[in-house]
C-alpha positions in Angstrom: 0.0 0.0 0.0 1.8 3.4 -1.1 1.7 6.2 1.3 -0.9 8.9 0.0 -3.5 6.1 0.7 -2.8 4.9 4.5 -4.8 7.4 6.1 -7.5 7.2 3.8 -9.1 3.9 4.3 -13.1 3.4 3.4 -15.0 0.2 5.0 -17.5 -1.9 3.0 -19.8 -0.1 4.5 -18.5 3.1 3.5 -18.3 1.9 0.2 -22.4 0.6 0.3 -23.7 3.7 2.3 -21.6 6.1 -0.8 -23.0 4.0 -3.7 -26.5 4.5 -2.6 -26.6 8.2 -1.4 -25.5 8.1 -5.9 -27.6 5.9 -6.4 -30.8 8.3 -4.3 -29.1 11.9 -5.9 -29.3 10.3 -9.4 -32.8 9.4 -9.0 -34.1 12.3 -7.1 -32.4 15.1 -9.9 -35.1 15.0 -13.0 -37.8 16.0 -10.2 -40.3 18.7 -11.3 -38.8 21.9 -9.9 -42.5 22.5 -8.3 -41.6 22.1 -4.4 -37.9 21.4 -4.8 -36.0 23.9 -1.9 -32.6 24.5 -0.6 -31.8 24.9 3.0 -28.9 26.1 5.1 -28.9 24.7 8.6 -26.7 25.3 11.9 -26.1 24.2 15.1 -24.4 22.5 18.1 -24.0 18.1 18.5 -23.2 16.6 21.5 -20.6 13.7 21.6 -19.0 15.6 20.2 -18.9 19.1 21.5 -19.1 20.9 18.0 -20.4 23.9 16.5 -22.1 22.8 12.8 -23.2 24.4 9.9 -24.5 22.7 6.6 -26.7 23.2 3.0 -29.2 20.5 2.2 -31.9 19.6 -1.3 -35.3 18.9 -0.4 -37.0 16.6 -3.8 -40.6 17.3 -4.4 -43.3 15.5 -2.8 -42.4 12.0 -4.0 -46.2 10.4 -3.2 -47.9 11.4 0.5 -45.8 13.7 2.8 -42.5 11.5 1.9 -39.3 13.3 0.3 -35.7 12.7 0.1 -33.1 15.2 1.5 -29.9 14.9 0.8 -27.6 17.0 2.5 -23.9 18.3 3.7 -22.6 20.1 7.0 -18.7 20.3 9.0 -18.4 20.9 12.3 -15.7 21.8 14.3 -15.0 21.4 18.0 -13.1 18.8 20.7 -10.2 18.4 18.3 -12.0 16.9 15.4 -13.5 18.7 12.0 -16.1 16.5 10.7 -17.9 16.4 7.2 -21.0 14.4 7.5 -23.5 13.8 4.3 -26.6 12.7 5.1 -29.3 10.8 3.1 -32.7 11.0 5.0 -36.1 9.8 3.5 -38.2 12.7 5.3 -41.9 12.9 6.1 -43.3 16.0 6.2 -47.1 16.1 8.1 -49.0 19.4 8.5 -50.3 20.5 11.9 -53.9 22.0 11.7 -54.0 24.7 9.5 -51.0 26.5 11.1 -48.6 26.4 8.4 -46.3 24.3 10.4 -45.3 20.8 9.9 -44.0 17.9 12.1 -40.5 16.8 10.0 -39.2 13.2 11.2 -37.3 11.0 9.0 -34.0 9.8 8.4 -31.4 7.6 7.2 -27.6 6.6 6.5 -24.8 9.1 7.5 -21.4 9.3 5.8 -18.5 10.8 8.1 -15.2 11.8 7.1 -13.4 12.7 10.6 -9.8 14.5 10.5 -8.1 15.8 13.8 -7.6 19.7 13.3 -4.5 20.1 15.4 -2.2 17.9 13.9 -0.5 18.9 10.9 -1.3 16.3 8.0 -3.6 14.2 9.8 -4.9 11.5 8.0 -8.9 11.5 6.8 -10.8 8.7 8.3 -14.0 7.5 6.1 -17.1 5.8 8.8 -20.5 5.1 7.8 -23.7 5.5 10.5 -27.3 6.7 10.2 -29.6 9.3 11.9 -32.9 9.9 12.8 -34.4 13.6 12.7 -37.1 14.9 13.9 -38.2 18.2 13.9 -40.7 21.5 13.1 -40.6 23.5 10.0 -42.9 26.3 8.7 -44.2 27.0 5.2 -42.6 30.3 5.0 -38.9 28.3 5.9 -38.1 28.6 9.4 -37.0 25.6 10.5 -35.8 23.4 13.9 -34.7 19.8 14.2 -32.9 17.2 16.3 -31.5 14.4 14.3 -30.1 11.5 17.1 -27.0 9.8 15.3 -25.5 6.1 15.8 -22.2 4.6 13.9 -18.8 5.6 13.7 -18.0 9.6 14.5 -21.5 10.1 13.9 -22.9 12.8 16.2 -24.9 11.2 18.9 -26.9 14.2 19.0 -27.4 17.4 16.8 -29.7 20.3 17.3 -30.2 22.8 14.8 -32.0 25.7 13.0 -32.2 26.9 9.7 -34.0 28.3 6.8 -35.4 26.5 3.5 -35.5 28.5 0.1 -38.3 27.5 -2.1 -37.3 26.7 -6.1 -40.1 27.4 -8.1 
């Protein structure tokens, strides 16, 4: 094994977890742009301690309340930067006629983990899933807790954001 690929190793199920989150994007891209949206999210996890901040794709209505979101975010904090992409089937289910919605969903978590004081530290590739759960309003506002489980995965992550319609 040459050098430059030592410290960046990817498991099985690495490899599984990356083929379908293509595999979902692919799929999901010829949607309608009807009630497609962006969404820029931040926050703090737990376990751990991290500041985060991330941009997800929200897919049309894909039959019922279900969509697929697809998303990105780093964080930073107890020594570690973390890039996590995330690959969550979501239901979305109105309350009332409030214009907010209960979000939960959720789904596997791809998590490449680097320690940010050492100079040339290797990248390490783990593979996990998370469950979300959460409020969100029709004008964008939203709030969510997604509870994570795997390797470097965030146990828990609480955040706010906004969601930009594409019409």
């Amino acid at each position: 094994m040459s050098a430059g690929f030592r410290g960046f190793m990817v498991t099985r199920s690495g490899r599984c977890a990356l083929g379908a989150w293509v595999v979902l994007i692919v799929v999901s891209v010829p949607a309608p742009a009807r009630a497609q949206s962006i969404g820029f999210v931040g926050g703090g996890t737990i376990d751990p301690h991290q500041a985060y901040g991330g941009v997800f794709w929200e897919s049309p209505d894909l039959g019922g309340p279900f969509r697929i979101r697809p998303g990105i975010d780093g964080g930073t904090g107890d020594g570690l930067w973390l890039v996590s992409i995330n690959i969550d089937l979501l239901g979305r289910f109105p309350l009332g006629q409030s214009g907010w919605f209960l979000i939960q969903g959720g789904g596997p978590t791809i998590v490449i983990a680097t320690l940010n004081n050492v100079v040339n530290s290797p990248k390490e590739v783990h593979a996990g899933g998370s469950y979300l759960f959460g409020f969100a309003h029709k004008k964008g506002f939203f709030g969510e807790f997604r509870i994570g489980g795997g390797g470097y995965v965030p146990n828990l992550k609480m955040g706010a954001g906004w969601s930009i319609s594409l019409k």
